[in-house]
MIDO-472823 format. One line per field, with one value per residue (C-alpha): residue number from 1; residue in one letter; x, y, z. Coordinates in pm, 1 decimal, always signed. Each point is the difference from the previous one (the first is absolute). Layout:
N
nr = (NUM; ...)
rest = (A; ...)
px = (X; ...)
py = (Y; ...)
pz = (Z; ...)
END
This chain:
343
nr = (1; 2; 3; 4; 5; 6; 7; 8; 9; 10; 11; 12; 13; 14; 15; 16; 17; 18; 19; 20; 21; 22; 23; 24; 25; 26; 27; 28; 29; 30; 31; 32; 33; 34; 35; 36; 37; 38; 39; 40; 41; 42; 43; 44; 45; 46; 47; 48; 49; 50; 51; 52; 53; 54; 55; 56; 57; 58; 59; 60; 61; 62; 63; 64; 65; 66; 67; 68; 69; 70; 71; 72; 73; 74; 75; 76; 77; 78; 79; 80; 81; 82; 83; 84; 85; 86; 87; 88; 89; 90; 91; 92; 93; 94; 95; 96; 97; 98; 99; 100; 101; 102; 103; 104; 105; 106; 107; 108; 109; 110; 111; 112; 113; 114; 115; 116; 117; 118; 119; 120; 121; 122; 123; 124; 125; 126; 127; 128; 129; 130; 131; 132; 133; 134; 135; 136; 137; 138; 139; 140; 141; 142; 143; 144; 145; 146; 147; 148; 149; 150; 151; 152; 153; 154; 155; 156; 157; 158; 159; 160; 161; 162; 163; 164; 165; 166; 167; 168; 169; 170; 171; 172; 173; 174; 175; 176; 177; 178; 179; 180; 181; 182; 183; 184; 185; 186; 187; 188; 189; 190; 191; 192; 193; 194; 195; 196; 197; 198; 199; 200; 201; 202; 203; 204; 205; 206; 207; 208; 209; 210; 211; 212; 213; 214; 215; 216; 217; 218; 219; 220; 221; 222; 223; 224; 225; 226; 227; 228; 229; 230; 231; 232; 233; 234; 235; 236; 237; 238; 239; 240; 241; 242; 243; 244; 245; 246; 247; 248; 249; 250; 251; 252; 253; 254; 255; 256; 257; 258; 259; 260; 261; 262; 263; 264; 265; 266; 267; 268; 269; 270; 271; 272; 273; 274; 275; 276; 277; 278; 279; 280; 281; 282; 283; 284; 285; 286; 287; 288; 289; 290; 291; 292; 293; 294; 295; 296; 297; 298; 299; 300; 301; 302; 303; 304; 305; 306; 307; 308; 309; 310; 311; 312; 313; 314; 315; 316; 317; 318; 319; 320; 321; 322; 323; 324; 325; 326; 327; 328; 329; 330; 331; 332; 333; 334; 335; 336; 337; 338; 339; 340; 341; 342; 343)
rest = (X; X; X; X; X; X; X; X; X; X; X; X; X; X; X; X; X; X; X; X; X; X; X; X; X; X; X; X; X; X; X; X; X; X; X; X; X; X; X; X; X; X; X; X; X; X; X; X; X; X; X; X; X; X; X; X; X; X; X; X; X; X; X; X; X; X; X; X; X; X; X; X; X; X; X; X; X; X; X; X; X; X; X; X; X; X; X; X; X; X; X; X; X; X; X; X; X; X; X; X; X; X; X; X; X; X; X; X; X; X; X; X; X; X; X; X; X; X; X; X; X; X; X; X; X; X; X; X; X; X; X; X; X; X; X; X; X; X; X; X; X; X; X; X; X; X; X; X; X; X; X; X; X; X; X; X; X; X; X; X; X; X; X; X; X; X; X; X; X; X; X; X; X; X; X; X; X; X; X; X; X; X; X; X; X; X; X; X; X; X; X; X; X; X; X; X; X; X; X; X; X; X; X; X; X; X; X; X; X; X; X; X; X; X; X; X; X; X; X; X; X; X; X; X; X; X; X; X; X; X; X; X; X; X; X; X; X; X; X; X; X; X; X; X; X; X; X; X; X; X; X; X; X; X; X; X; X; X; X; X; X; X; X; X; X; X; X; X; X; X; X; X; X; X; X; X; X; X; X; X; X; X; X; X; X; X; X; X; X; X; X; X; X; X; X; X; X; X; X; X; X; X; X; X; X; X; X; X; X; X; X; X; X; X; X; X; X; X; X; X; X; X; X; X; X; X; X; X; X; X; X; X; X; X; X; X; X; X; X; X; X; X; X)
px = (+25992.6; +133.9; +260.4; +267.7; -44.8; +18.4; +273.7; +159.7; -155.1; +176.4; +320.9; +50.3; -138.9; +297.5; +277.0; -109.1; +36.0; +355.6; +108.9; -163.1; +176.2; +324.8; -31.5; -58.8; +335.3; +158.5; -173.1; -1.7; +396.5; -84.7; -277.7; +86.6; +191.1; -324.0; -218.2; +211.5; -15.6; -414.7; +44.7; +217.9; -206.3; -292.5; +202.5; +161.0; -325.7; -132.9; +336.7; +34.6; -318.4; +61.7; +379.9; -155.2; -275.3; +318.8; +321.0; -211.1; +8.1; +355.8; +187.5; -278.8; +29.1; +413.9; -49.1; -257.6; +265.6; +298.1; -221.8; -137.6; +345.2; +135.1; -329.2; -125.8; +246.7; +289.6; -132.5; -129.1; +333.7; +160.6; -260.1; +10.3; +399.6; -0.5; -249.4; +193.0; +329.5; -181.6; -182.1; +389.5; +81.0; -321.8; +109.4; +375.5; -78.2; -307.2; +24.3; +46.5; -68.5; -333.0; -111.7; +104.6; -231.0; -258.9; -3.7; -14.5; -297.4; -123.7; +19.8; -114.0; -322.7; -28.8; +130.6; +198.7; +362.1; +121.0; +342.9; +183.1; +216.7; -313.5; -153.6; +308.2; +72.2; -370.1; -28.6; +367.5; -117.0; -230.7; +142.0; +293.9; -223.6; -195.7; +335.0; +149.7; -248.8; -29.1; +394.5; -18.3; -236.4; +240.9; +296.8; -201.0; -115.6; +393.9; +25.2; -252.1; +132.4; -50.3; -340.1; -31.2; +120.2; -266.6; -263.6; +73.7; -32.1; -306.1; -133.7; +80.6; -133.1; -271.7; -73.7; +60.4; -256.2; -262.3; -11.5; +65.3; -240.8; -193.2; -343.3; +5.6; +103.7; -350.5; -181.1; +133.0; -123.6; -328.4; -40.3; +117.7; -157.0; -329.5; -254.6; -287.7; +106.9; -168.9; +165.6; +331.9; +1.6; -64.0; +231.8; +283.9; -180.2; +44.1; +299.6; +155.8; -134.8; +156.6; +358.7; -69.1; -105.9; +310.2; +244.0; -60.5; -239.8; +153.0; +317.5; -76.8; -134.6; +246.2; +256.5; -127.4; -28.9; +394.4; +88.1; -183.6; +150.2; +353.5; +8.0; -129.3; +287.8; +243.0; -177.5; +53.9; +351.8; -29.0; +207.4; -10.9; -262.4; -6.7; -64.2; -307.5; -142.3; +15.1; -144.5; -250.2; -107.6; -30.0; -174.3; -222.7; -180.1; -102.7; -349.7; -140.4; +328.6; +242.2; +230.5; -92.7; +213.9; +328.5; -110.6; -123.6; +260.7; +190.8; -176.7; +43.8; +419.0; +19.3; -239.8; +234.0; +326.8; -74.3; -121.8; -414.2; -64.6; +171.9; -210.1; -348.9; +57.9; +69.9; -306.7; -213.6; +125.9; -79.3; -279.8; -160.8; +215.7; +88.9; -339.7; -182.5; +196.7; -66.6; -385.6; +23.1; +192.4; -89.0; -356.1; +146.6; +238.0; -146.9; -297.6; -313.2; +36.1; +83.9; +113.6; +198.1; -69.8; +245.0; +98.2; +34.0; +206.3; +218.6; +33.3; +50.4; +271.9; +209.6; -62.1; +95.5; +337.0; +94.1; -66.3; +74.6; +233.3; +14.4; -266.4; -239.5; -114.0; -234.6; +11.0; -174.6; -295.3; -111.2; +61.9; -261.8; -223.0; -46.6; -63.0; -244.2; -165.2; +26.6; -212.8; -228.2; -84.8; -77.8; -194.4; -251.9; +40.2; -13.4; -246.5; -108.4; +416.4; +53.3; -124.5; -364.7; -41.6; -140.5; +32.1)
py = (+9457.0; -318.8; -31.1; -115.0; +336.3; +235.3; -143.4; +9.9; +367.9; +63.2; -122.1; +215.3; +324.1; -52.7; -80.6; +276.9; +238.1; -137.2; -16.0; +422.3; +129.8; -131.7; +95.2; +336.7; -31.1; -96.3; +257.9; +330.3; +63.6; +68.0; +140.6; +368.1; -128.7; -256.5; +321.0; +194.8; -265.9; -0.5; +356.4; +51.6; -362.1; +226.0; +304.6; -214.5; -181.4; +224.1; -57.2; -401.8; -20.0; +150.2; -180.3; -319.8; +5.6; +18.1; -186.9; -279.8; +26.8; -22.5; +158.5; +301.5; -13.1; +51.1; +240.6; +186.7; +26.2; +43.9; +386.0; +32.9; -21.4; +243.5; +235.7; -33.4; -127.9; +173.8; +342.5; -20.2; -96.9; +264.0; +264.0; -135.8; -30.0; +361.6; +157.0; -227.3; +228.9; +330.4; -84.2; -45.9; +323.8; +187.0; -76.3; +111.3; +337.2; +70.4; +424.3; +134.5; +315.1; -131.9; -102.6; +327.6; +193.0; -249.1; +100.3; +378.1; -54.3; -212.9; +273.7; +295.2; -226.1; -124.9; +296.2; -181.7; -116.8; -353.4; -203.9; -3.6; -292.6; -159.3; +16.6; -101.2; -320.1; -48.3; +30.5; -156.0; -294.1; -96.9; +60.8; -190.9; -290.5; -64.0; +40.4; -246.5; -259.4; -7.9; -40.3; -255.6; -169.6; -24.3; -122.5; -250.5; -128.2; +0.9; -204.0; -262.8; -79.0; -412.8; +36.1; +262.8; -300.5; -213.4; +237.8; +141.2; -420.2; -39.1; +346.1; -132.3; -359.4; +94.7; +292.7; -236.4; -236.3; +279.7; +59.3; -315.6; -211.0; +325.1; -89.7; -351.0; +85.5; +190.1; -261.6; -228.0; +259.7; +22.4; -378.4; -61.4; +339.8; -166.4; +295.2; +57.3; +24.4; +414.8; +107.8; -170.5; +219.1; +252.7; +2.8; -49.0; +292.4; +254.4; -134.8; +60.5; +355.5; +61.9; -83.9; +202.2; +270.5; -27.8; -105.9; +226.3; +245.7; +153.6; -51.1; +258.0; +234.3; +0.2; +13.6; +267.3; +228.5; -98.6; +64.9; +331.7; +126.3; -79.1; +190.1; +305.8; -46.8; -27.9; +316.2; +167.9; -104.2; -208.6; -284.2; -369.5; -53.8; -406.0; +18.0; +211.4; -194.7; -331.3; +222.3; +162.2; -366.8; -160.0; +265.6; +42.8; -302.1; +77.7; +103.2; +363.1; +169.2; -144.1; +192.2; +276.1; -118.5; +74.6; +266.0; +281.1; -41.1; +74.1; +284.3; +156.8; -89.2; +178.0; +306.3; +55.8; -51.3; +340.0; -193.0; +124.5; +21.6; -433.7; -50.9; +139.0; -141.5; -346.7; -12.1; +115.7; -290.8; -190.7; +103.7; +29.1; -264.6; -273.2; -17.9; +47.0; -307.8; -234.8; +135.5; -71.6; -305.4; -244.1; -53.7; -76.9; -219.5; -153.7; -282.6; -25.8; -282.5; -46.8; +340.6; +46.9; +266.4; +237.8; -130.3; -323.1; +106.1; +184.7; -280.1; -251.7; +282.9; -8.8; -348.0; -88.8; +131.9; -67.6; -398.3; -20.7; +278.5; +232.6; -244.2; +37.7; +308.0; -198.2; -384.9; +171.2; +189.0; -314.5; -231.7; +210.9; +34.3; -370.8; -7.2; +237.5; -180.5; -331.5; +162.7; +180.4; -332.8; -233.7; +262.3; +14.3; -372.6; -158.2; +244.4; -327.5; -17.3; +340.8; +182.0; +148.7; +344.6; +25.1; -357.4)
pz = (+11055.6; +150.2; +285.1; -201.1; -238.5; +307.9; +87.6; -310.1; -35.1; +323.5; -71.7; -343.2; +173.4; +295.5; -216.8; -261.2; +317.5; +57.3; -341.8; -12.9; +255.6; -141.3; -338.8; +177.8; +187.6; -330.0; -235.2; +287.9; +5.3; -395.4; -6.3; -117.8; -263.2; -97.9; +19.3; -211.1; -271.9; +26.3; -56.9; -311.1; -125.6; +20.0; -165.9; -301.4; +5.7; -366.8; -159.6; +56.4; -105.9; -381.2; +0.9; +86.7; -316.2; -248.2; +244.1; +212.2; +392.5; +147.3; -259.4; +43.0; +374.2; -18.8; -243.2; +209.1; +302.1; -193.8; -106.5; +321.7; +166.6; -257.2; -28.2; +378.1; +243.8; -79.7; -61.8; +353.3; +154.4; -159.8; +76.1; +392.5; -36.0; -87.6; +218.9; +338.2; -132.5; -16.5; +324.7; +117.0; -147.0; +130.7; +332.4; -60.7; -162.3; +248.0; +21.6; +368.8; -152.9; -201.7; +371.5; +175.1; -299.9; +46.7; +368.9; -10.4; -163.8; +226.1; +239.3; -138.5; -125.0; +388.9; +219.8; +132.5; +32.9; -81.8; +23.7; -304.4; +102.3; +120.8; -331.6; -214.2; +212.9; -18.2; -370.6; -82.9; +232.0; -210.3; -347.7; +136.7; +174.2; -312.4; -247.9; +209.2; +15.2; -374.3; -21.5; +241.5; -170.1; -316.2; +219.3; +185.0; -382.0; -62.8; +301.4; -88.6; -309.0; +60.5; +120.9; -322.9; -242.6; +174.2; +13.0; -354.4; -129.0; +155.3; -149.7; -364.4; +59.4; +139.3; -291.0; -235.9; +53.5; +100.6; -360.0; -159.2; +190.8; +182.4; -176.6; +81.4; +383.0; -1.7; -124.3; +245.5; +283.5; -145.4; +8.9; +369.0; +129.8; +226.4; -87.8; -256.0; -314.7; -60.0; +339.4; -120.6; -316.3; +200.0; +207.0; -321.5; -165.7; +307.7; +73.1; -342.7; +13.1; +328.2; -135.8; -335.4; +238.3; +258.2; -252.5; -296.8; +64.5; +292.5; -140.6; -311.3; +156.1; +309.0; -264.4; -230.5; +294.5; +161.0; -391.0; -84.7; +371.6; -89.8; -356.9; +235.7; +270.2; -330.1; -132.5; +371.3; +19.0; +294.2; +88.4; +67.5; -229.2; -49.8; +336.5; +72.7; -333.6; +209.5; +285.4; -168.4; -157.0; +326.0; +179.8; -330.1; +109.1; +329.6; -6.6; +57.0; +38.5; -284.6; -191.8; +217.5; +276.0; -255.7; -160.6; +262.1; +244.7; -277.1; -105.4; +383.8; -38.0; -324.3; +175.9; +325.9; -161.1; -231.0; -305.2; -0.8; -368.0; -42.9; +339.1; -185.8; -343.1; +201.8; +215.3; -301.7; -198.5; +266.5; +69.5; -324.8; -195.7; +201.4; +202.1; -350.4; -156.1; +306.5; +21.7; -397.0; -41.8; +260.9; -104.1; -368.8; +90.7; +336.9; -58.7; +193.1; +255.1; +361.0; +118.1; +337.3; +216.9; +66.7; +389.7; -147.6; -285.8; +238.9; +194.4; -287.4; -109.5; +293.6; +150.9; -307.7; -29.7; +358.6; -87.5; -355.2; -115.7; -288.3; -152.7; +301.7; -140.9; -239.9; +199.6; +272.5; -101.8; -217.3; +312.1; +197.2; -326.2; -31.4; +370.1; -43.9; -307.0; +163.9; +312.6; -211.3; -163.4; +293.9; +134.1; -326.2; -132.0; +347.4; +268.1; +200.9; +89.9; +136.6; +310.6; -21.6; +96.9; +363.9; +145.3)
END
């Protein structure tokens, strides 16, 4: 390579840095509303792709929204709006007496003697804490509603071309992306499996469990259902302990507040039901691919929420998937670039 094409070399590598990092400035006060559209692009992905056979590309892609933002979006607002008011009204209508029950038991199990008041303002802390966050969360959206308008445009524009010009997007990626061509599909392959995985499968199966759990609360008579739906949904896709973290404390509430035979015929539907549908249904729905470990999930899980919001939940288990992909790839395609064992 001659001087005069290093230097030229040189040149584009600096100002692509400087041009990077403020595209990143530009793109990161955005970004949840620019991963939100990669994630209903993905989702409306199957049905633009049958519109656009019969309509042609744009008019498919507004259609697409247009039944995603009636079929998808709003459902979910609703749902959320609804479980944030009986959060609300969970916290109003929490029982001293329901607490006071809850601790006799307590002691006659333990032998020993505990603090009622301690335990109410313990357990009414909480309720209250969490109701209020949620609440707050709607007034803070209230709040925002400029940055809502801009984040809201940037959702649709961005959506829209996803699916009109999506394909050629990943063509364009595969072009400019400097690695072999068999570890470049490779990479697309795993990496569309891990967003089927995260996106849908998790989703079902999360869902058919938060679903089959609120008919039993409705069957039970207990309140605030929307709500322990969304509850059950999200803890549903923590690993190892999922539904499980809704459904037996509620099994021990109905128990100690003189309700045994609703406690038993919950935890057995639990226990055989909802455990059998999860142990059933996620290897139906879920594809073999890159597969997360359950730390890593957790993490993904919760990171994800804390940086990204509601939509976190799925953004961050794929963000450490592809990490993990991306790792597990240099490490096979390129040994003579990473660390030998014993030196």
């Amino acid at each position: 390579m001659s001087t005069r094409s290093e230097r030229s070399r040189t040149f584009l590598i600096i100002v692509g840095i400087g041009v990077g990092i403020l595209s990143s400035l530009i793109v990161l006060p955005f970004l949840s509303w620019i991963l939100i559209a990669v994630v209903l692009a993905y989702v409306l992905r199957p049905i633009d792709d049958r519109l656009s056979k019969r309509l042609g590309p744009g008019l498919s892609a507004g259609l697409s929204i247009l039944g995603g933002l009636f079929l998808v979006v709003l459902p979910i607002l609703v749902i959320l709006g609804v479980a944030a008011n009986q959060a609300r009204q969970l916290a109003v209508d929490f029982d001293l007496d329901d607490v006071s029950q809850i601790d006799a038991v307590i002691a006659e199990w333990l032998g020993v003697q505990v603090d009622t008041a301690t335990v109410h303002d313990a357990f009414s802390g909480a309720v209250k804490t969490g109701a209020r966050g949620l609440i707050g969360n709607l007034f803070s959206i209230i709040g925002g509603l400029p940055e809502l308008f801009l984040g809201f445009t940037v959702l649709f524009f961005v959506l829209f071309y996803l699916l009109k010009d999506g394909e050629s997007a990943v063509e364009w990626l595969r072009r400019v992306l400097p690695i072999e061509p068999d570890v470049r599909e490779e990479l697309f392959e795993e990496t569309g499996l891990l967003l089927y995985n995260s996106l849908v499968g998790t989703a079902v199966v999360a869902g058919a469990q938060a679903v089959l759990l609120g008919v039993v609360f409705v069957v039970l008579g207990l309140g605030n259902v929307v709500f322990w739906i969304v509850t059950t949904f999200i803890a549903a896709m923590i690993p190892l302990l999922g539904a499980s973290i809704v459904w037996i404390p509620a099994s021990i509430y109905l128990l100690v507040v003189g309700r045994p035979l609703s406690a038993i015929a919950l935890f057995v539907f639990g226990a055989l039901v909802i455990s059998t549908v999860d142990n059933l249904l996620r290897p139906m729905v879920m594809r073999r691919g890159t597969q997360l470990s359950p730390v890593l999930t957790i993490i993904g899980i919760f990171g994800g929420i804390a940086l990204f919001g509601f939509v976190g939940l799925f953004i961050g288990p794929i963000v450490l998937g592809i990490t993990k992909l991306l790792i597990e790839l240099l490490v096979r395609e390129y040994p003579e670039s990473t660390p030998v064992e014993g030196r």
